[in-house]
C-alpha positions in Angstrom: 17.5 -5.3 -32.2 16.7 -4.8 -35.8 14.6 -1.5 -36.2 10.7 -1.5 -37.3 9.8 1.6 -37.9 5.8 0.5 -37.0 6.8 0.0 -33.6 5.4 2.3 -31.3 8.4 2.2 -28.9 6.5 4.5 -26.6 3.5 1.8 -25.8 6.3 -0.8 -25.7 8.1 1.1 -23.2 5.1 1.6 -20.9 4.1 -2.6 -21.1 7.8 -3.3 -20.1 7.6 -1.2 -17.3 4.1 -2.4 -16.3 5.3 -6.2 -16.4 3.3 -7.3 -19.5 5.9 -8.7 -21.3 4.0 -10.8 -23.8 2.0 -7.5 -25.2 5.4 -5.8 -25.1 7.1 -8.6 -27.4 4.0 -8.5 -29.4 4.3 -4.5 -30.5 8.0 -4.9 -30.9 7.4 -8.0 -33.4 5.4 -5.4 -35.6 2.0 -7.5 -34.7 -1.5 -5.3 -34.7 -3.1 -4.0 -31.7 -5.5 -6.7 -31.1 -2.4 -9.1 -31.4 -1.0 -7.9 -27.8 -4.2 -7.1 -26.1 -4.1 -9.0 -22.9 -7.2 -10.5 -21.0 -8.5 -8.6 -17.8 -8.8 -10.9 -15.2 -10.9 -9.8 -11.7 -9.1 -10.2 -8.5 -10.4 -14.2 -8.9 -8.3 -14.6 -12.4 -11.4 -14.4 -14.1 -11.3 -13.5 -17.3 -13.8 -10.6 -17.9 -13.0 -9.5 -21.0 -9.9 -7.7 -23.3 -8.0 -4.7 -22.0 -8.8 -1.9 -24.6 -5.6 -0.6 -26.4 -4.7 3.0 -26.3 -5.3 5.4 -23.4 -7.6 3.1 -21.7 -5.4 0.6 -20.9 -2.9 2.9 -19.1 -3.3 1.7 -15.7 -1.0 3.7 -14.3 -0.2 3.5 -10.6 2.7 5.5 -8.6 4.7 8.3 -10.4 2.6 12.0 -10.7 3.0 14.2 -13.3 5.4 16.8 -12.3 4.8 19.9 -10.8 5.0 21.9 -14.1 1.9 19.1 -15.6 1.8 16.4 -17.4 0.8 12.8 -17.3 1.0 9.8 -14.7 3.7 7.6 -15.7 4.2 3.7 -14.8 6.6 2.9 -12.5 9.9 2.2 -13.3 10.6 -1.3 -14.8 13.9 -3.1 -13.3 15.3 -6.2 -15.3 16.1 -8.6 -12.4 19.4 -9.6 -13.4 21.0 -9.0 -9.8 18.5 -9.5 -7.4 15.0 -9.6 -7.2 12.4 -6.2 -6.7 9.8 -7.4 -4.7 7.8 -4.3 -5.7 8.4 -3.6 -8.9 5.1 -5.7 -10.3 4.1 -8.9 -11.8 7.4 -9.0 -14.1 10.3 -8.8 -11.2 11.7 -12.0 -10.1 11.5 -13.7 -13.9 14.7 -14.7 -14.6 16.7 -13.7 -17.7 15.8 -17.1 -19.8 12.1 -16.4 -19.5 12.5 -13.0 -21.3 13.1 -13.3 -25.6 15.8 -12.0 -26.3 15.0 -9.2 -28.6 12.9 -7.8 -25.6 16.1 -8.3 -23.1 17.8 -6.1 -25.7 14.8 -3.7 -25.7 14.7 -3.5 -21.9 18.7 -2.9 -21.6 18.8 0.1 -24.6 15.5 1.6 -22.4 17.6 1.4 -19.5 20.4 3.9 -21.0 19.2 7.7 -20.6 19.5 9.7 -23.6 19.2 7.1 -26.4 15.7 7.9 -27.5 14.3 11.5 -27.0 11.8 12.2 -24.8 12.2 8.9 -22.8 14.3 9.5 -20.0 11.3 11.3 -18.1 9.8 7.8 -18.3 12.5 5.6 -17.3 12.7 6.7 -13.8 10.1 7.9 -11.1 10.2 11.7 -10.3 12.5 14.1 -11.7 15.5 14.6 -10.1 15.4 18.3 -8.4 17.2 20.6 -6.8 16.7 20.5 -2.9 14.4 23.0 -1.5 16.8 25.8 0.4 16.3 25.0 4.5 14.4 27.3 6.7 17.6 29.4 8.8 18.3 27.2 11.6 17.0 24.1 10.1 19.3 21.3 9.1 19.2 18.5 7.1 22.3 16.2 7.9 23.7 12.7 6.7 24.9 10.4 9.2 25.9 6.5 9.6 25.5 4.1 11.7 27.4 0.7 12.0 26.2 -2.8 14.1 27.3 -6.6 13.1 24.3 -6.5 10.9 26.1 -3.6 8.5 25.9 0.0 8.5 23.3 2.2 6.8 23.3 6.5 6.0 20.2 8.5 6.9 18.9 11.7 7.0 18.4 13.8 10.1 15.9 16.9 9.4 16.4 18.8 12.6 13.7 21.9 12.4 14.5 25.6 13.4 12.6 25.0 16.2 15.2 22.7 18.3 16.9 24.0 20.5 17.8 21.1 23.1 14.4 20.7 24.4 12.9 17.2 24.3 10.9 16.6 21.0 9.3 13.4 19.2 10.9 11.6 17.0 9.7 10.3 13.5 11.6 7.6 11.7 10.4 7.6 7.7 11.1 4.3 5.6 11.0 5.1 2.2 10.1 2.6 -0.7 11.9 0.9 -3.6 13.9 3.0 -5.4 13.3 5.8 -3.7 16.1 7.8 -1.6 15.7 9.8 1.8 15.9 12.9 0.1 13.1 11.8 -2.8 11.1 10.3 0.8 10.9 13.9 2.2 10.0 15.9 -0.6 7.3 13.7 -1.8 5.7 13.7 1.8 6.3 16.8 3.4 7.6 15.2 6.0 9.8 17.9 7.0 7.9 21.0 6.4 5.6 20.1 8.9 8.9 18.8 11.5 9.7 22.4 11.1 6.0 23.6 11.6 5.3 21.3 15.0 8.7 20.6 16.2 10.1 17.2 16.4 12.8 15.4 14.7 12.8 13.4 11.2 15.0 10.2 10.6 15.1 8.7 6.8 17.7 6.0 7.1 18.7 4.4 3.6 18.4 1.1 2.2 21.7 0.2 0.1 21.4 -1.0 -3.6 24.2 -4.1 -2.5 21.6 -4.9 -0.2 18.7 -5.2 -2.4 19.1 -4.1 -6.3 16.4 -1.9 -5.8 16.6 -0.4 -2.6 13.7 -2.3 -1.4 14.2 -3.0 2.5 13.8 -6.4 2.2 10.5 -6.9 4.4 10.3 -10.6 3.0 13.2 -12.2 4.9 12.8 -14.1 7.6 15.9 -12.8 8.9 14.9 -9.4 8.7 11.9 -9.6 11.0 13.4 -10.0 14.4 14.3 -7.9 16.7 18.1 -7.3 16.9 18.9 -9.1 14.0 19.3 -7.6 10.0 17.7 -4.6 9.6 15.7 -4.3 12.4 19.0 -3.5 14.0 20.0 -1.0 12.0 16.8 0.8 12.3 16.8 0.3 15.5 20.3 1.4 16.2 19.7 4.6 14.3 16.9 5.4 16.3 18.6 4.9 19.3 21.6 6.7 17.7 19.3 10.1 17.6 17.8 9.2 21.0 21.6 9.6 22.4 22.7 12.4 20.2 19.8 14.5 21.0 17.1 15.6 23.6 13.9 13.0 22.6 10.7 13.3 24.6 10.5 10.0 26.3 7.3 7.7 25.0 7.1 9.9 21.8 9.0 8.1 19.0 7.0 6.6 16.2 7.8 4.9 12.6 6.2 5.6 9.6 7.1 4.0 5.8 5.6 3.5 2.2 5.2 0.0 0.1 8.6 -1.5 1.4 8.6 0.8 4.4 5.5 0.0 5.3 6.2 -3.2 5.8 9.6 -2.7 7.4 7.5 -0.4 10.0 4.8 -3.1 10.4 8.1 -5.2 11.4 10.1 -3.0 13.5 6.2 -2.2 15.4 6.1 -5.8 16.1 9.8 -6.4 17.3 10.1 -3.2 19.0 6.9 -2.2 21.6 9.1 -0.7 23.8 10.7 1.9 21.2 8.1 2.8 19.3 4.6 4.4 20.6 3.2 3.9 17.3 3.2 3.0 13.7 2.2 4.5 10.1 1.4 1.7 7.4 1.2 3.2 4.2 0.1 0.6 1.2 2.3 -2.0 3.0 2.0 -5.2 4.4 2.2 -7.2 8.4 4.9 -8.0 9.7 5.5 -11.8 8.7 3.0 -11.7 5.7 6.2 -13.2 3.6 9.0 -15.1 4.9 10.7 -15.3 1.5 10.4 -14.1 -2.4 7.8 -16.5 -3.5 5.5 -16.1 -0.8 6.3 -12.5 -0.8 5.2 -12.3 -4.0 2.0 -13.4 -3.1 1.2 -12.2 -0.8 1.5 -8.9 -2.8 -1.0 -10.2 -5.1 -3.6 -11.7 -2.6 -2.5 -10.9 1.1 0.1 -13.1 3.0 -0.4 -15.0 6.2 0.8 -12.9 8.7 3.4 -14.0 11.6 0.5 -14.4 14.5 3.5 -14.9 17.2 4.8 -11.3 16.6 2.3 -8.9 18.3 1.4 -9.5 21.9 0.0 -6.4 22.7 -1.7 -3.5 20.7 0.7 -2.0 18.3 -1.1 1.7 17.9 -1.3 1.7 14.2 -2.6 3.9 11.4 -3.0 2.7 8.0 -3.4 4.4 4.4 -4.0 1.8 1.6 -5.3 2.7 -1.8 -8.5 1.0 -3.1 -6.9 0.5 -6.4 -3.2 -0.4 -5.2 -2.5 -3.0 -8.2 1.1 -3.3 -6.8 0.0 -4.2 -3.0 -3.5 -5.6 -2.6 -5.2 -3.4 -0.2 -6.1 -6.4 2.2 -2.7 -6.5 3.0 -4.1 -3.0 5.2 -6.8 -5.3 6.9 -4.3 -7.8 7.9 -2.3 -4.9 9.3 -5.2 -3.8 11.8 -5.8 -7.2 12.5 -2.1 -7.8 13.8 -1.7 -4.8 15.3 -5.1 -6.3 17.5 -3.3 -8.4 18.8 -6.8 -10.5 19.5 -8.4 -7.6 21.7 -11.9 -6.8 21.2 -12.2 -3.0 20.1 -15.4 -1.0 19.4 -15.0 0.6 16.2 -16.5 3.7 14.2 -16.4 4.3 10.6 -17.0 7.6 8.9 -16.7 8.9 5.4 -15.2 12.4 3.8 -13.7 13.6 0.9 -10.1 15.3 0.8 -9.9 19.1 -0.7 -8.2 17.4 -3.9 -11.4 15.0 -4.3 -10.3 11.8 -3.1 -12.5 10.0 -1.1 -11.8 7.8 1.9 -13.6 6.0 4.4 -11.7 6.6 8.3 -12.6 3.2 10.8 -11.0 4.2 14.3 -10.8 1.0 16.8 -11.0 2.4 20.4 -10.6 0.2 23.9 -13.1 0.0 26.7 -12.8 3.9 27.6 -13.2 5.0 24.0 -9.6 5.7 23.5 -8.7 5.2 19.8 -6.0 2.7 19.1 -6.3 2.2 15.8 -7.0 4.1 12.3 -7.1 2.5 9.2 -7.8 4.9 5.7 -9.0 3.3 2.7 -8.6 5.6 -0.2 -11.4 5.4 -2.9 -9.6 5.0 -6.2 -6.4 5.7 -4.9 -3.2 3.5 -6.1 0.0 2.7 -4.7 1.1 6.4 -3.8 1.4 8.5 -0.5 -1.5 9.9 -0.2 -1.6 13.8 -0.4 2.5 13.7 -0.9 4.2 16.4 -3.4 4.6 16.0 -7.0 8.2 16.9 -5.9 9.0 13.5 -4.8 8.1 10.5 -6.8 5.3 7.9 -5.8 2.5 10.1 -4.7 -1.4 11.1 -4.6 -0.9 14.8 -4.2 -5.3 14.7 -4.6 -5.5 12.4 -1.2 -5.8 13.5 2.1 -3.2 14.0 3.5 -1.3 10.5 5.3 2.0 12.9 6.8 -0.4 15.5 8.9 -2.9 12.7 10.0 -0.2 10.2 11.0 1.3 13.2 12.9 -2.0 14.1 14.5 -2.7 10.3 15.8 0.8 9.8 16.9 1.1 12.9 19.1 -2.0 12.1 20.4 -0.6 8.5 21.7 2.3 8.9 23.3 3.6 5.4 24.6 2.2 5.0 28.4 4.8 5.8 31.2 5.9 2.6 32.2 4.9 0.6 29.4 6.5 -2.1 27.4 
C-alpha cells in the first residue's frame, strides 16, 4: 500500500474496525471528509441524514477506557478469512473478493502489533493484565473435559469459603474474543463467589472451532441437547457437580453476546440442570439456525425455535438500549421464550445505577406473585456487561450491576425439589 501522508490512518483504523468499509477505502484513497461520510439510516433503513465526521460519528460500542482513563474504543475488527465472526458487526462474513485490495492490505498491516505507534491499544479489546493475586484459600484452576463432541478447558474459581459443603454453582459463557480469564475480570464474577460462596465455571470456546471464539449459538447442531456444544457445557457442569459438593437445585448459567445465546440454548435443552438463566445482550435459543439468518437476526431479531421451551425457563435479561451489535429485541424474544405461553402478571419499575445509567426492571411473576422472570433494559447502554470492570474488556462499568443482580434472582430460585 503506497503511503499518503493525508491519510488519517487513525479514522481509517476506527471505520475498519466498525465495518464501514466504503468510508474506510474512501480516507485511504486521500478523498475529503464529505467523500466517506456515510448515510444514517433509522432502524427501518431510512435514510435520515449524513453521519457527521470527527468525534461525533464515533459510535463506539464495547471496549472501556482502561482503568488508568482514556477513551472507548471500537471493537476489534477480524478480516474473515477463516471463518466467519458472527459478532464482530456489519463487515464479518464478507468474503475476501468483496474487500479492495489496498484496504485488504490496510486491514492485514493493522492486524500486526507494533507497526504503527500508538495503535496496538486499539487493535484488540482490553489490555492484557496481570491477574489479580487470589484471596488465601481461593483457587482459580484450569481443567478439561472430553465427550464425542470434543473437549473444551475452563476455569474453576473455587472461593476461600469452600470447604466441602454444598454450594451453587455458576457457569459464565464468555463472548467473542474474549477468554475465561478476560470473562472474570471484566464481571467480577469471582469476587463476589468469594464474597457469597459458591463455585464459578468459565469453560472456553477454541479458536479451531470458531476463528473468533464465538460459541457458535447459530448452528443448528449446536442447540440440542447432548449434541455439539451443549455437551460440552453440559459435561463440564456435570464434571464440577461430581468433583465437588453442589447444592442440589442451585446451578445456574449466565453469558454475554455469544454466551448469552449459548445460555439461552443450554436453558432450553437443559430444565433439569439448570434452575435458571442470565441473558446478557444475547439472543433465544433457535433465533438463527445458520450464518445468514444469524446475521439477521442480529440486526432485527430472529425467529426463535418455539418447540424448545416447554416450561418456564427462570430467566433474567440485561440488554442495552443502544446495543448496535445485537438489537435489543432479541431481549424481548428471550422473555417471550422463556414464557413458554404462560400468562404472567408483570410489574415494571424505573431507577438509576450509582454510575448514572438508567434502566427500567419488568419482573413477570405466576399466580402467587412469585417472580419468574426479570428483564433490564439499560437506557443508553451498548453491547457491554453492565456494571463489569474496566479490567476485562467489553463492559459498562457506569450500569448497574448484571453479576450481583443475576446472583440475587438466582439464589432466590432455586430449581423446585422434584422438578424437571
Amino acid at each position: 500500500m503506497n503511503a499518503n501522508p493525508n491519510i488519517n490512518i487513525l479514522e481509517a483504523t476506527r471505520l475498519t474496525r466498525e465495518g464501514r468499509l466504503a468510508e474506510a477505502m474512501a480516507l485511504l484513497q486521500g478523498m475529503p471528509p464529505s467523500a466517506h461520510q456515510s448515510p444514517i439510516v433509522d432502524e427501518n433503513d431510512q435514510d435520515i441524514g449524513k453521519r457527521p465526521a470527527g468525534p461525533a460519528a464515533r459510535i463506539l460500542d464495547m471496549v472501556p477506557p482502561s482503568s488508568g482513563g482514556g477513551a472507548w474504543t471500537a471493537p476489534k475488527f477480524t478480516f474473515p478469512n477463516a471463518a466467519p465472526n458472527a459478532f464482530n458487526g456489519p463487515a464479518a462474513g464478507l468474503d475476501q473478493a468483496q474487500v479492495p485490495e489496498a484496504l485488504r492490505d490496510f486491514i492485514k498491516r493493522m492486524s500486526q502489533p507494533g507497526l504503527t505507534p500508538g495503535l496496538d491499544g486499539l487493535v484488540g479489546g482490553a489490555a492484557r493484565r496481570a491477574p489479580p493475586p487470589l484471596p488465601d484459600g481461593a483457587r482459580f484452576e484450569e481443567r478439561t473435559f472430553a465427550n464425542e463432541a470434543g473437549s473444551r478447558t475452563y476455569k474453576l474459581y473455587i472461593p476461600s469459603g469452600y470447604t466441602g459443603q454444598p454450594v451453587p454453582l455458576m457457569v459464565m459463557l464468555h463472548g467473542c474474543t474474549q477468554s475465561p480469564d478476560d470473562f472474570a475480570a471484566g464481571t467480577r464474577m469471582n469476587e463476589l463467589a468469594e464474597e457469597q460462596t459458591f463455585l464459578v465455571a468459565y469453560p472456553a470456546q477454541t479458536q479451531s472451532a470458531n476463528v473468533s471464539k464465538c460459541w457458535n449459538w447459530f448452528n443448528a447442531g449446536d442447540q440440542q441437547r447432548d449434541r455439539g456444544e451443549p455437551s460440552l457445557i453440559a459435561g463440564i457442569t456435570r464434571q464440577i457437580m461430581h468433583d465437588f459438593s453442589v447444592e442440589p437445585g442451585r446451578v445456574y448459567v449466565a453469558g454475554l453476546s455469544a454466551g448469552g445465546a449459548a445460555a439461552a440454548i443450554m436453558g432450553t435443552a437443559y430444565p433439569d440442570l439448570y434452575a435458571a438463566v442470565g441473558v446478557h445482550s444475547g439472543l433465544a435459543c433457535g433465533a438463527a439456525r445458520d450464518m445468514p439468518s444469524a446475521f439477521a437476526a442480529m440486526r432485527q431479531g430472529g425467529a426463535p425455535h418455539q418447540g424448545g421451551a416447554k416450561q418456564i425457563v427462570r430467566t433474567i435479561v440485561f440488554h442495552g438500549d443502544r446495543d448496535t451489535t445485537v438489537n435489543p429485541v432479541n431481549g424481548d424474544q428471550v422473555i417471550a421464550q422463556s414464557k413458554a405461553g404462560s400468562d404472567l402478571r408483570t410489574t415494571v419499575s424505573r431507577g438509576q445505577a450509582p454510575g448514572g445509567i438508567s434502566y427500567t426492571r419488568t419482573v413477570a411473576c405466576d399466580e402467587s406473585g412469585h417472580p419468574l422472570l426479570e428483564h433490564w433494559v439499560l437506557h443508553s447502554a451498548g453491547h457491554a456487561w453492565s456494571g463489569g470492570s474496566p479490567a476485562g474488556s467489553y463492559t459498562e462499568p457506569m450500569g448497574p450491576d448484571a453479576s450481583r443482580e443475576m446472583m440475587r434472582f438466582f439464589l432466590e430460585h432455586p430449581k423446585p425439589t422434584g422438578s424437571v
